[in-house]
Structure formats: C-alpha cells, structure tokens
C-alpha positions in Angstrom: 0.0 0.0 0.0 1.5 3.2 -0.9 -1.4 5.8 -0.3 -1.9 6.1 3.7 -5.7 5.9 4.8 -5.6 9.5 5.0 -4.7 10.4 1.5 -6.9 7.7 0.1 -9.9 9.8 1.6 -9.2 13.0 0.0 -8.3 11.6 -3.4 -11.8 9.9 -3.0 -13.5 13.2 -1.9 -11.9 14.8 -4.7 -13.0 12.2 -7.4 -16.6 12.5 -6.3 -16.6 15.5 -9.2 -15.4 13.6 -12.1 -17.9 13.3 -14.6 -16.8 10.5 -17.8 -15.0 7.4 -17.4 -11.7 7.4 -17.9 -8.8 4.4 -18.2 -5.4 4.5 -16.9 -2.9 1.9 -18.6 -0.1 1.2 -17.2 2.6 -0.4 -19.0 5.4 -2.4 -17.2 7.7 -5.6 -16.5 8.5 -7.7 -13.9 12.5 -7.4 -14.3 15.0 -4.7 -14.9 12.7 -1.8 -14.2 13.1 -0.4 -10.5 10.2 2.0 -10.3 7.3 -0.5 -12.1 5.8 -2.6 -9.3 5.4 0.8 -7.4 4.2 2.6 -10.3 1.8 -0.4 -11.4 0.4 -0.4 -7.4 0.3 3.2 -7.1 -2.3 3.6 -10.7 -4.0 0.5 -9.4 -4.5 1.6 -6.0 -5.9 4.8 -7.2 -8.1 3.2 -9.9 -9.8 1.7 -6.4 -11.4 4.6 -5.5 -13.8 5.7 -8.1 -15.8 3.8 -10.2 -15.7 6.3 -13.2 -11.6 4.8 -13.7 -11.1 1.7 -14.9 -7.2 0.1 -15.2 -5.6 -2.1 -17.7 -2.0 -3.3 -17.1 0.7 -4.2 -20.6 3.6 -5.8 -20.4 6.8 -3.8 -22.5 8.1 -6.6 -23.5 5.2 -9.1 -24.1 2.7 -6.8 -25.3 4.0 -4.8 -28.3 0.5 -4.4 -30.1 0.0 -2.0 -27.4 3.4 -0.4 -26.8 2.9 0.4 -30.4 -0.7 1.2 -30.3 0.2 4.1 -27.3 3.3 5.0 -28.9 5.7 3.8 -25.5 9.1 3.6 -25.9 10.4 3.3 -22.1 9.0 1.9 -18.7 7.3 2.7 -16.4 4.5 4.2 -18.4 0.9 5.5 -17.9 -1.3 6.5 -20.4 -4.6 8.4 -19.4 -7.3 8.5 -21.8 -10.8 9.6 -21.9 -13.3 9.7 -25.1 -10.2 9.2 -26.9 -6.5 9.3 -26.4 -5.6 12.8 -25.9 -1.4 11.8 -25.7 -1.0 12.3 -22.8 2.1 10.1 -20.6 3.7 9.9 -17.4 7.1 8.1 -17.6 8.5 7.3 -14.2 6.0 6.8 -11.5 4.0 10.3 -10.7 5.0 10.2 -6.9 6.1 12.9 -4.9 4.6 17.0 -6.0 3.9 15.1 -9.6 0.9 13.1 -7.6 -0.9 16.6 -8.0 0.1 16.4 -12.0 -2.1 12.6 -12.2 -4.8 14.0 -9.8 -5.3 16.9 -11.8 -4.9 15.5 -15.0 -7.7 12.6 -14.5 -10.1 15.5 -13.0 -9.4 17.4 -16.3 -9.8 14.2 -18.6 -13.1 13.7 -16.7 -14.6 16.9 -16.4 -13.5 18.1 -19.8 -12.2 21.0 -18.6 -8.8 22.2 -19.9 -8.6 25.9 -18.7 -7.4 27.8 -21.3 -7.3 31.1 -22.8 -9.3 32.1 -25.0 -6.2 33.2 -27.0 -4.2 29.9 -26.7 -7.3 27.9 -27.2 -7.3 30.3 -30.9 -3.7 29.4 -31.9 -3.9 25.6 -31.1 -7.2 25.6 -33.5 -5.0 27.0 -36.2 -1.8 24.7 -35.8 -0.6 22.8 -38.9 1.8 20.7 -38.0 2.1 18.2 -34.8 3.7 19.3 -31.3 5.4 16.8 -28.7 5.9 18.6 -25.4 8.2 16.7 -22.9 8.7 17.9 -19.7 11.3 16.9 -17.4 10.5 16.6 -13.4 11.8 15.1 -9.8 9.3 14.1 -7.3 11.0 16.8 -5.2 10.4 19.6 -7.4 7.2 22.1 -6.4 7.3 24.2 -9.7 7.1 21.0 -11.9 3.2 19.8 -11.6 2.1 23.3 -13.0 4.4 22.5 -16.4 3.5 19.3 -16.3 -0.5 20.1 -16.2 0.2 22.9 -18.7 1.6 20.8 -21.4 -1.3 18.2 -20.5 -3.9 20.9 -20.9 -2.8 21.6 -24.2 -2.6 18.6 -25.6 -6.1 17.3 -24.4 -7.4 20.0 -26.1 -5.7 20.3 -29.4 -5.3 16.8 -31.4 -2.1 18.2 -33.0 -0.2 18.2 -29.3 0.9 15.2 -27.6 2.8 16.0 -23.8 4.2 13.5 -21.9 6.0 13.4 -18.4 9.8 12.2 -18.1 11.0 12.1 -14.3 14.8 12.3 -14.0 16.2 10.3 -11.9 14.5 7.2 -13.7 15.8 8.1 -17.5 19.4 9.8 -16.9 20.5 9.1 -20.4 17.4 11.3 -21.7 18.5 14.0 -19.0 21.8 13.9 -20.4 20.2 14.3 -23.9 18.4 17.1 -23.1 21.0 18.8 -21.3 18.5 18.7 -18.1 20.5 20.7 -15.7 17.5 21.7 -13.6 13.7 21.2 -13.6 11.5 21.6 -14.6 13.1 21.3 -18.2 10.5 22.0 -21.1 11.2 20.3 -24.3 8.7 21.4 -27.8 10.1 18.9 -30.7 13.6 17.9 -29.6 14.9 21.4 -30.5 13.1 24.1 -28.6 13.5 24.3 -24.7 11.8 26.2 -21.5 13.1 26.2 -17.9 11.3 26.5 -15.5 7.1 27.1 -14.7 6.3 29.4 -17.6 3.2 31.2 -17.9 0.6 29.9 -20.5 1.5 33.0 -22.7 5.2 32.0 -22.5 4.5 28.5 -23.2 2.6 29.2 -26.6 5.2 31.8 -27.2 8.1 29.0 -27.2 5.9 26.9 -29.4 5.4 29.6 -31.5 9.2 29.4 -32.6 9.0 25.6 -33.5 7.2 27.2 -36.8 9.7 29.9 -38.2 
C-alpha cells in the first residue's frame, strides 16, 4: 500500500466531481525496471477509488501491439485517456509533487475541462503541423506539476499536441540528452526548450518558434 488511509480519503473526496470514465494503462515488467511494481500499485491503487476509472495493465516486452498502439518507448509508463486518447504520458512513476500532476490531470480528462485562454485555445485551433511537449521533473520539485498540467492541458485539447511526463532520476541518459541541468526542463520537438514554470502565454510563445 502506498497511499496512507488518510490520502486515500481526500483523493476519494476529490473524485466524487469527475464526470466521464476514464482508463489509466499502465505499462510495465516484472524485471530490470526499479520503479514498475510501485508505479503499477500506485495507478491501481488509485483506480480503487472511483468507479468512473477503470485500469488495464501491458507488459513492454510481451505486449508490443500496445506499446505500439500508445506510442511507449520506455518503462514505467501510464497513459490516461478519456473519449479518446488525448497523448498524454507519465514516464516514471507520478509520486512525490507530480501526484498533483495525475490527480489533476484525471479530474481534467473527466470533467473536460482544460482551462485555457481564450487566446491559446485560438492558436492551437489554427496549428498545422504536430507538437510533442516533454517535460522533465523530480518528485521533489514544487514548480514541476504546473508544467506538467500545462503541457497536458494543451494537448487534451488540441489533437495536433501530444505532452508526456519524463522524471529524471528514472531516465538519466534522456536528461543527459536534453542537457536537463534543472527542472522543470521544457522540451517542444527535440529542438526548442523552456526552464522553468512558464506562464501559459510563455508557453505558446516558445511553441510559436517551432514554426519559423
């Protein structure tokens, strides 16, 4: 068990307001991943506490079909999807301040409620080509959920984004690619970067350059 009785209470309050079903899927294996079994019992044990989630579990290495189907290409993974699948991913478990980031981004996927400008919501109507937002966390780090739930934002509501989580400490080699010297660590097509918790404006700003 890795959410106390307490926590498990609240998260079941706060999931009293979620609207649509939603599915988490995890993806993981039993070997060579250090953070799966407690990434696969976290997602499961909050699939427990309302019946609007339901939870499906893949294998990496058995269950390529659906590695390929949901586009994961590293462990542990978790894919939230709704009506459809927005692109959204969590890659390392979401423990720690990124627990707010899967909390908030299941309440958004339910409700259908992405919060943004009307200005923002304008440009992502208009975009042409596809945007891939990573963003680069630790559990430890109080500024990351509000990247984090930005990127997601704008990718459930434009089908032209995709965002996706990456935690640190569990993928080095991609920190090291990204030259992730603090966090958060925004990254728009492997080329354009952000640090830190950037406004919306900022954000869309950045994204902007990914065109010229």
């Amino acid at each position: 068990m890795l959410l106390d009785k307490q926590t498990k209470k609240e998260v079941k309050k706060q999931f009293e307001s979620l609207k649509d079903s939603i599915k988490l899927t995890v993806f993981t294996q039993k070997i060579e991943c250090q953070y799966c079994e407690a990434n696969r019992n976290l997602v499961t044990e909050i699939s427990g506490l309302s019946d609007k989630i339901s939870l499906e579990v893949f294998d990496f290495q058995v269950d390529k079909d659906k590695t390929t189907e949901y586009k994961i290409d590293k462990i542990p993974a978790l894919a939230i999807t709704g009506k459809k699948d927005y692109g959204i991913r969590f890659f390392g478990i979401p423990a720690g301040y990124e627990f707010t980031s899967l909390l908030s981004t299941i309440n958004m996927i339910s409700t259908g409620d992405a919060s943004l400008s009307a200005d923002t919501k304008s440009f992502l109507d208009g975009l042409k080509k596809d945007i891939n937002i990573q963003v680069f966390v630790t559990p430890t780090c109080p500024y990351c959920p509000t990247a984090v739930f930005l990127a997601f934002r704008l990718a459930f509501y434009s089908d032209k984004v995709t965002a996706s989580m990456v935690e640190v400490s569990e993928f080095p080699h991609l920190a090291v690619k990204y030259e992730v010297q603090g966090v958060p660590r925004t990254v728009i097509n492997e080329k354009y970067s952000l640090e830190g918790a950037a406004p919306e404006e900022m954000l869309v700003e950045k994204i902007k350059e990914a065109f010229k």
